[in-house]
Steps between C-alpha positions, in 0.01 A plus 500: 500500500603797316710495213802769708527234756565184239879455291506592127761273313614592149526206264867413547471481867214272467684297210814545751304359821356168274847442374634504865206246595505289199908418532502467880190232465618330201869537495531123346210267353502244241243519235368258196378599260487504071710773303321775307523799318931468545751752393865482475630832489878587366591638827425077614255576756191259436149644547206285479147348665430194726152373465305184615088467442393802687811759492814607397785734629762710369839374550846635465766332435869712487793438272754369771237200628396409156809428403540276730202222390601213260178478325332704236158683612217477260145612521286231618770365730392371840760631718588535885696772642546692777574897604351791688133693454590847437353805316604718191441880647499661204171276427365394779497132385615247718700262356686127581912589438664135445796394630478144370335294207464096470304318273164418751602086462824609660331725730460256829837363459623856544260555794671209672855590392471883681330346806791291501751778482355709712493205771814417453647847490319561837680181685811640362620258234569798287722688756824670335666395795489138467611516125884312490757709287606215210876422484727706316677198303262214527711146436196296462176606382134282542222527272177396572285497166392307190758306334329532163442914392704796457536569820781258576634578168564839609547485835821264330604740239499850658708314818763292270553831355561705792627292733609127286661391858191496722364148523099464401316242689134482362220292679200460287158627600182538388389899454142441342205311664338385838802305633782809369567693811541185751706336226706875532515489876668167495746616270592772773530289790697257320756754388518617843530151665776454223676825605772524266361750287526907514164625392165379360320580153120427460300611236315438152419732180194672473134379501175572564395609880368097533842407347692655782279439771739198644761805649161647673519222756512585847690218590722538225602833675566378824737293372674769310503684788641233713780398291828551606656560172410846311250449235397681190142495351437569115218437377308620213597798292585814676114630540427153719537513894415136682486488884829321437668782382412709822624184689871502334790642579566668179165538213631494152285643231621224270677146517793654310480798748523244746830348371663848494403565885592176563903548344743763454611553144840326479651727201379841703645357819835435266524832305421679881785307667681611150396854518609525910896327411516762281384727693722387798832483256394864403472644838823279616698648204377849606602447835848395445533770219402758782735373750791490314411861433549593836773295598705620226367860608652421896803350302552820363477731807799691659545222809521197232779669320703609765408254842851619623432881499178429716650235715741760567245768586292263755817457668557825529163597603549231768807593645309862517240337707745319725647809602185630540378257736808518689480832552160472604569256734783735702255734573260299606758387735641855620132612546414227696785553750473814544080438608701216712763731681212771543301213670784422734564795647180556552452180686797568688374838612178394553650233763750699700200774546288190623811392716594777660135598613477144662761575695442753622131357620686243655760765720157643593345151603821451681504801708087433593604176660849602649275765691248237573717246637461426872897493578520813402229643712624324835860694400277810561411372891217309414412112687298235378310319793370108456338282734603157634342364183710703264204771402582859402260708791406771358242616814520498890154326453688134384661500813474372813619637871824236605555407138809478347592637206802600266628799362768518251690777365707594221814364668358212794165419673430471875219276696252706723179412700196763486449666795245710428277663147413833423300520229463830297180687458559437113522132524154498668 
């Protein structure tokens, strides 16, 4: 192979090319490993090695996701996290970026806990859709929760202080411990078989991962989910996120957070329904000021001061209008009989010319069958001859030698006998 025929890479499209591969075949892995060599610096991204026996890795981990862990990184710490392979161009060296940190005993809880999420969030238990808007001025409120810790205590305060009318109805629950999220569960169902509350509370203060584990229950979020009355989760601090929370209607960051989702603030509600009577009396006021303006504008107008003068002048313009009309209508009239005379002598005319040319068809007709009529052709010398039978003979060749026959004339007939018949070289 010659050397012409084979690619030539410079160094950042090789480093380019292994950064491609690298984060397309290890987008997300979870790694253990012990803390080395560890660097905050003060723009709070977090550089530092993973190592076991054999190797170690440089890791990454940026300001926005290191804020978010709720334990203190040290060197020698066995941790578990997870992120994405990549590589630093400028360098060449591949590196681990971290998107999340846990101490490595908390590390297979976790494991279980995002199987479970992402499970759940497949089946749909985390669909938008299905969350249940809570009620704008809850009556009744349920809480499910210890009866012994803060969070009842200030669940109680921040809603006697907002809202002192809504009614509290607390059902005690464990939220710590092997039997915590059935002992939850029931809570729910009972408040919904009871029915005659508005919305649901659960939650605890903050713990540990193991402390909180009872609101990663599977169960526990069906029944969240199936509940007919909306529910809000808080649990932990405002870093924390159970499977409970993604369950929930509404996640709080806080139980006191929880308490001001849960109730308007009655003194805000009172100074707004303050601030819009005002606000109404204002705009009434201005409305009535701005009216009277006008009306005392109109009041002031030539027809308001003298309603005689322009009663006078409609009347007038009326009366102009009458005679206006009225002289309208007589031509209208005149026109119309003159068309109608113009039609009627034309009519007329039209008639006598049609009359006197029947007439004169018929004097014609008259004088056609005056000259056709028999009577008058006998007056002339002419005879009609018929047989015995009463037949016109028109030939010699109809009669008969000896028969008899009469002939009539214009004025009498006479009886003869045939003697004899010539017929004429034309009748043959």
């Amino acid at each position: 192979m010659k050397l012409s025929d084979q690619t030539i890479l410079t160094i950042t499209q090789l480093n380019h090319q292994v950064k491609f591969q690298l984060e397309r075949q290890f987008k997300h892995v979870w790694v253990e490993g012990e803390i080395s060599n560890s660097k905050k610096y003060p723009s709070g991204h977090y550089y530092f090695s993973l190592k076991d026996e054999r190797s170690e890795i440089n890791c990454v981990m940026f300001a926005n996701d290191f804020s978010g862990i709720d334990f203190q990184p040290v060197q020698g710490l066995k941790v578990l996290v997870s992120g994405n392979v990549s590589l630093y161009l400028p360098r060449g060296q591949y590196q681990l970026v971290v998107r999340n940190m846990y101490p490595a005993g908390q590390g297979a809880l976790w494991l279980a806990y995002e199987r479970l999420k992402k499970r759940l969030e497949a089946e749909g238990l985390f669909d938008p859709s299905l969350k249940r808007s809570l009620p704008e001025f809850p009556a009744r409120i349920g809480i499910v929760t210890s009866s012994s810790g803060s969070v009842l205590r200030d669940i109680i305060n921040v809603i006697s202080r907002r809202a002192p009318q809504v009614e509290l109805l607390l059902r005690p629950a464990l939220v710590q411990g092997r039997e915590a999220s059935t002992d939850i569960a029931a809570g729910i169902d009972e408040l919904n078989e009871y029915g005659k509350v508005d919305l649901i509370i659960i939650g605890r203060g903050g713990g540990s991962l193991e402390d909180l584990w009872c609101f990663n229950d599977e169960q526990l979020a069906y029944t969240i989910r199936r509940s007919e009355i909306p529910i809000i989760s808080a649990v932990g601090h405002e870093s924390d996120f159970t499977i409970a929370d993604f369950a929930a209607d509404q996640r709080a960051p806080t139980p006191s957070a929880a308490a001001e989702l849960a109730v308007p603030d009655m003194k805000e509600l009172v100074q707004r329904m303050d601030y819009l009577q005002n606000r109404l009396i204002s705009l009434t006021k201005n409305h009535i000021s701005t009216n009277k303006i006008r009306i005392n504008a109109l009041i002031r107008r030539h027809g308001f001061r003298r309603p005689a003068f322009i009663l006078e002048k409609l009347q007038d313009r009326l009366g102009t209008i009458k005679l206006q009309l009225k002289d309208h209508l007589r031509q209208n009239l005149e026109r119309h009989q003159l068309n109608l005379n113009i039609l009627s002598d034309k009519l007329i005319n039209s008639m006598n010319i049609r009359y006197k040319s029947t007439a004169q068809q018929v004097d014609a007709l008259n004088q056609l069958l005056q000259s056709l009529n028999p009577a008058n052709v006998m007056h002339r010398g002419f005879a009609i001859v018929f047989n015995d039978a009463g037949e016109v003979i028109t030939s010699p060749k109809k009669l008969t030698i000896g028969e008899d026959i009469n002939v009539k004339f214009s004025r009498g007939k006479l009886l003869a006998n045939v003697k004899k018949i010539v017929i004429n070289e034309n009748e043959e």
